[in-house]
One Martini backbone bead per residue (centre of mass of N, CA, C, O) as a GRO file, in nm:
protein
  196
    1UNK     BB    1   7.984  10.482  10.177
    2UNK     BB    2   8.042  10.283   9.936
    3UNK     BB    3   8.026   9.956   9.820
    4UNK     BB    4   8.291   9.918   9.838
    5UNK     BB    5   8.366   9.965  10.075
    6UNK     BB    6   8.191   9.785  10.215
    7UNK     BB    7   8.296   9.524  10.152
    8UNK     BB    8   8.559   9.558  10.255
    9UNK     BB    9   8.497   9.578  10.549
   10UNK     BB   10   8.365   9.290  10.544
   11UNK     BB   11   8.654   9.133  10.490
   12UNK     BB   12   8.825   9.264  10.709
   13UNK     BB   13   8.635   9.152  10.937
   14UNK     BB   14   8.673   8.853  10.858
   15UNK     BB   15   8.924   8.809  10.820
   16UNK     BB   16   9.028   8.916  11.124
   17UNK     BB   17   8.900   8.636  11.244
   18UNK     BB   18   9.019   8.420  11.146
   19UNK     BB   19   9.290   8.506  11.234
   20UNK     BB   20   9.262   8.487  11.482
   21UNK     BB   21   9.168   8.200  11.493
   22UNK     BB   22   9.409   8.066  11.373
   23UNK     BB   23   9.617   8.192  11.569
   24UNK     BB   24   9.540   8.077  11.841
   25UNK     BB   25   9.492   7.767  11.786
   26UNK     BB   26   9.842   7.809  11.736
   27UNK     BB   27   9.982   7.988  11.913
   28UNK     BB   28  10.009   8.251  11.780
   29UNK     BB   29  10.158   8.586  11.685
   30UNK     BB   30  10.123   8.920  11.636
   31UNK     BB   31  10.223   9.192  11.412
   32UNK     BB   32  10.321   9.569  11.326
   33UNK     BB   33  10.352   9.777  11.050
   34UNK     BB   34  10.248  10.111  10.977
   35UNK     BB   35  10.191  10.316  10.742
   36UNK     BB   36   9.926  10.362  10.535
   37UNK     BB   37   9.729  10.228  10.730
   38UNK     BB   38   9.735  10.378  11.017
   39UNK     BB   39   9.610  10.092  11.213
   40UNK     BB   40   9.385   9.966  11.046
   41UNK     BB   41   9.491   9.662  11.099
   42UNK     BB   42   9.512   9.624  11.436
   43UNK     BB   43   9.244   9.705  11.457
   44UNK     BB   44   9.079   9.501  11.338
   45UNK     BB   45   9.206   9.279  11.532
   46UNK     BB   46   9.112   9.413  11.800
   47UNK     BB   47   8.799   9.392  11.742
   48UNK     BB   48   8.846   9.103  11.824
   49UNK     BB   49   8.726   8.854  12.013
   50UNK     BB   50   9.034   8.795  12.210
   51UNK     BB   51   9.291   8.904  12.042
   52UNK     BB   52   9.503   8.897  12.298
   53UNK     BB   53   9.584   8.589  12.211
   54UNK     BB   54   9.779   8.750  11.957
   55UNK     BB   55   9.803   9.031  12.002
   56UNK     BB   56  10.065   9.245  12.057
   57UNK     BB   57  10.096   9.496  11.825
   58UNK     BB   58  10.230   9.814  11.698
   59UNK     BB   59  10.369  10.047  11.435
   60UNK     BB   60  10.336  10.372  11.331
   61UNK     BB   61  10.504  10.468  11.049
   62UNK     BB   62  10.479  10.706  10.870
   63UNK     BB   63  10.695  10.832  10.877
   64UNK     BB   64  11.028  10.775  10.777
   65UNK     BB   65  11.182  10.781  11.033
   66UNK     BB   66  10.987  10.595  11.189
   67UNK     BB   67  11.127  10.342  11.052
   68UNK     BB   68  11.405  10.367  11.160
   69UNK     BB   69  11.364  10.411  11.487
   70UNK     BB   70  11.161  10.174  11.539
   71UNK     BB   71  11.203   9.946  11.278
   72UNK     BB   72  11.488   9.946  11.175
   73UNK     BB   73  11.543  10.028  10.929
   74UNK     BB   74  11.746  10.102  10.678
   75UNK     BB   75  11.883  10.409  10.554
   76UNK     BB   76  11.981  10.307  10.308
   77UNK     BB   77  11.786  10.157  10.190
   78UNK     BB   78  11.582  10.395  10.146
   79UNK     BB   79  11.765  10.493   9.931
   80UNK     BB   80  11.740  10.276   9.736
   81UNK     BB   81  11.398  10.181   9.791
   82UNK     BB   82  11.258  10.305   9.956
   83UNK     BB   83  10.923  10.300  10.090
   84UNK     BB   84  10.783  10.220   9.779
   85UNK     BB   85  10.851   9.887   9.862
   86UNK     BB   86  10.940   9.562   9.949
   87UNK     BB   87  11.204   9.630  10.119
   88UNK     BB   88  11.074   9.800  10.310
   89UNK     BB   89  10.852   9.586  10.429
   90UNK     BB   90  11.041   9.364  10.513
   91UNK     BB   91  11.154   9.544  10.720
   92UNK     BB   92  10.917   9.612  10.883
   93UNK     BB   93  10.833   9.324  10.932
   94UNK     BB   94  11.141   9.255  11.088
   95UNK     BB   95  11.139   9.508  11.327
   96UNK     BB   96  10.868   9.447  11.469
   97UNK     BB   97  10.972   9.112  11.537
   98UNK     BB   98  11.185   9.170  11.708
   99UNK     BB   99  11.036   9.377  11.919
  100UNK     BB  100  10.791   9.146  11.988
  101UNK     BB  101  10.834   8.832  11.962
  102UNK     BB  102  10.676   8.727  11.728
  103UNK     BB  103  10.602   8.527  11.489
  104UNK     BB  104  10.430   8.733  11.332
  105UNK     BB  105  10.467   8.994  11.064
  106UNK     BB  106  10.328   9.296  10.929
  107UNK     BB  107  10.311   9.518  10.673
  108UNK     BB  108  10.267   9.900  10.552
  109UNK     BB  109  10.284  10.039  10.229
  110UNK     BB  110  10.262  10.384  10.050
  111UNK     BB  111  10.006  10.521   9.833
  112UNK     BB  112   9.692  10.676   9.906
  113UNK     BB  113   9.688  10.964   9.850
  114UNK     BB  114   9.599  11.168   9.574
  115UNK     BB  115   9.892  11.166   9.527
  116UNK     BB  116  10.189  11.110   9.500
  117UNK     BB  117  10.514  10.960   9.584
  118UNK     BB  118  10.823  10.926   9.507
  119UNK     BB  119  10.702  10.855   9.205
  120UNK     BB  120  10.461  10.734   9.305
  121UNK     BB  121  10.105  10.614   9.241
  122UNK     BB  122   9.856  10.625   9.348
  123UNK     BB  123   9.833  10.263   9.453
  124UNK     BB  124  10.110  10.187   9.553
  125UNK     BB  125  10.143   9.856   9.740
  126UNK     BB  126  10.248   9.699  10.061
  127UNK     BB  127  10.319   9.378  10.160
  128UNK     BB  128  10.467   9.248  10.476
  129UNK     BB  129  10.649   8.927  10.593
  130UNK     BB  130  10.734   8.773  10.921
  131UNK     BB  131  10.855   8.441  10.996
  132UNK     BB  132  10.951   8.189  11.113
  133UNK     BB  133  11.272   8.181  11.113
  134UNK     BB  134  11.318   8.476  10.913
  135UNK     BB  135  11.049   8.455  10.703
  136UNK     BB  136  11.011   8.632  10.389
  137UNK     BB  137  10.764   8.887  10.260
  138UNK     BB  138  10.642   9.022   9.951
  139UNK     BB  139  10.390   9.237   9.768
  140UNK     BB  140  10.167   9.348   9.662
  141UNK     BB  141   9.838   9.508   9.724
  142UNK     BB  142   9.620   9.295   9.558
  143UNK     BB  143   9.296   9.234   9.561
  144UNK     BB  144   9.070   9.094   9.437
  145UNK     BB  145   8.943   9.316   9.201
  146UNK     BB  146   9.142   9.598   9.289
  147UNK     BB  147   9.239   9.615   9.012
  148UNK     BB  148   9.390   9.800   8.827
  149UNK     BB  149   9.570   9.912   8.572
  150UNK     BB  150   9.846   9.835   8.398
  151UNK     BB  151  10.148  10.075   8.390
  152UNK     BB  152  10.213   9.962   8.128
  153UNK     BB  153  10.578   9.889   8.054
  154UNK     BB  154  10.621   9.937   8.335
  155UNK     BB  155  10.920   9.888   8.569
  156UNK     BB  156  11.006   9.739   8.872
  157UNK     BB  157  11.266   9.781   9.045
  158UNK     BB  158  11.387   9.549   9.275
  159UNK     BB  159  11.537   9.334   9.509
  160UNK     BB  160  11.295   9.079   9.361
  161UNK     BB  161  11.270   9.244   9.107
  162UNK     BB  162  11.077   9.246   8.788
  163UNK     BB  163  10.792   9.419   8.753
  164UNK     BB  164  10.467   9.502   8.677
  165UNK     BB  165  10.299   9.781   8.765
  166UNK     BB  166  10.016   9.800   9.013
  167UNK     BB  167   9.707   9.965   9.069
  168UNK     BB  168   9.481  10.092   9.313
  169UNK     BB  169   9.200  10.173   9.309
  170UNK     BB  170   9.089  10.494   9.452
  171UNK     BB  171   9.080  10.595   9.751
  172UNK     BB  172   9.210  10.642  10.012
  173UNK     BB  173   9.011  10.437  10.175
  174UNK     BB  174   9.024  10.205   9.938
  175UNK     BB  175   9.321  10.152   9.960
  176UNK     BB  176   9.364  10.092  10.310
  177UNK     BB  177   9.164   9.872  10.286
  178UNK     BB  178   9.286   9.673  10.048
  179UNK     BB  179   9.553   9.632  10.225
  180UNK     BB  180   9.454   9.530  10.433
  181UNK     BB  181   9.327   9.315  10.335
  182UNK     BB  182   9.603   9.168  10.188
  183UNK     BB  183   9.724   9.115  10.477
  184UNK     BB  184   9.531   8.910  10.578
  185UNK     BB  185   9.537   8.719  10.301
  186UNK     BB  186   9.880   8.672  10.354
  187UNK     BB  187   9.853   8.505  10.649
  188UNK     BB  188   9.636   8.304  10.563
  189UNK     BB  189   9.778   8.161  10.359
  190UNK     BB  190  10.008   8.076  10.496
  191UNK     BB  191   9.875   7.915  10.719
  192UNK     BB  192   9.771   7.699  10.529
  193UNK     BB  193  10.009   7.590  10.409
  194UNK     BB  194  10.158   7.496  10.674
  195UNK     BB  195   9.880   7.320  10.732
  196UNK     BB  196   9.919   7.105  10.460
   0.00000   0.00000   0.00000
């Protein structure tokens, strides 16, 4: 595990503790919908003890098909935009929060490589999230520090708009992780603005 490595990982699990710590504090539960990461965030919080009075559970979906039947994403949906886009995060994380009746849901989707996939370039990476209420969100999957060069002036064009589309540089597991840190520090900050 290279220096990148090792930090991601004392991320994830700083990471990890806050949210369960958060997420308890408020009497909140969390759920999971993984595609990219395979069960890697639903881990970390795992991990960590006490867990279970918030950790709920989650589906890992990695091929696209148990997208559809596990977390009902809408298979039109995915003719339409990928797997590898907001809009599929956001069905992922409002399909896990719907079957496991939990506070909070969060999704990851995308592309860990080594190559390319449905025409996205590893490091392509989405994150979901479904709160209360039935209030959606989707990031591209960026934590501070891990982008890549922005790829030229291409746009990517989703159900939430156009923006120009960005890569997490490195390896299969530098991207995994970088993800999860980003689901991680995506509801954590959630829960911030709510509390302020």
């Amino acid at each position: 595990m290279d220096d990148r490595q090792q930090s991601l990982a004392l991320r994830i699990e700083s990471g990890a503790e806050r949210l369960v710590r958060t997420l308890t504090a408020r009497g909140d539960t969390v759920s999971c919908c993984e595609s990219l990461t395979a069960g890697m965030l639903a881990a970390a919080l795992g991990a960590v003890p006490g867990a279970s009075l918030c950790l709920a559970g989650g589906l890992v979906t990695y091929q696209t098909s148990l997208k559809t039947v596990l977390a009902g994403v809408d298979q039109e949906l995915i003719d339409r935009y990928g797997v590898v886009s907001p809009a599929c995060a956001q069905a992922m994380a409002q399909g896990v929060q719907q079957r496991t009746a939990t506070t909070w849901a969060l999704s990851t989707t995308g592309v860990a490589g080594p190559g390319p996939s449905e025409g996205h370039p590893a490091g392509e990476a989405y994150v979901g999230l479904a709160g209360p209420g039935g209030q959606l969100h989707a990031i591209q999957a960026l934590p501070l520090g891990l982008i890549g060069a922005p790829a030229g002036e291409e746009l990517v064009s989703q159900a939430d708009g156009n923006y120009p589309r960005q890569i997490i540089t490195g390896d299969r597991l530098t991207v995994r992780q970088a993800v999860t840190v980003a689901a991680l520090e995506l509801l954590l900050a959630r829960c911030s603005e709510e509390h302020s």
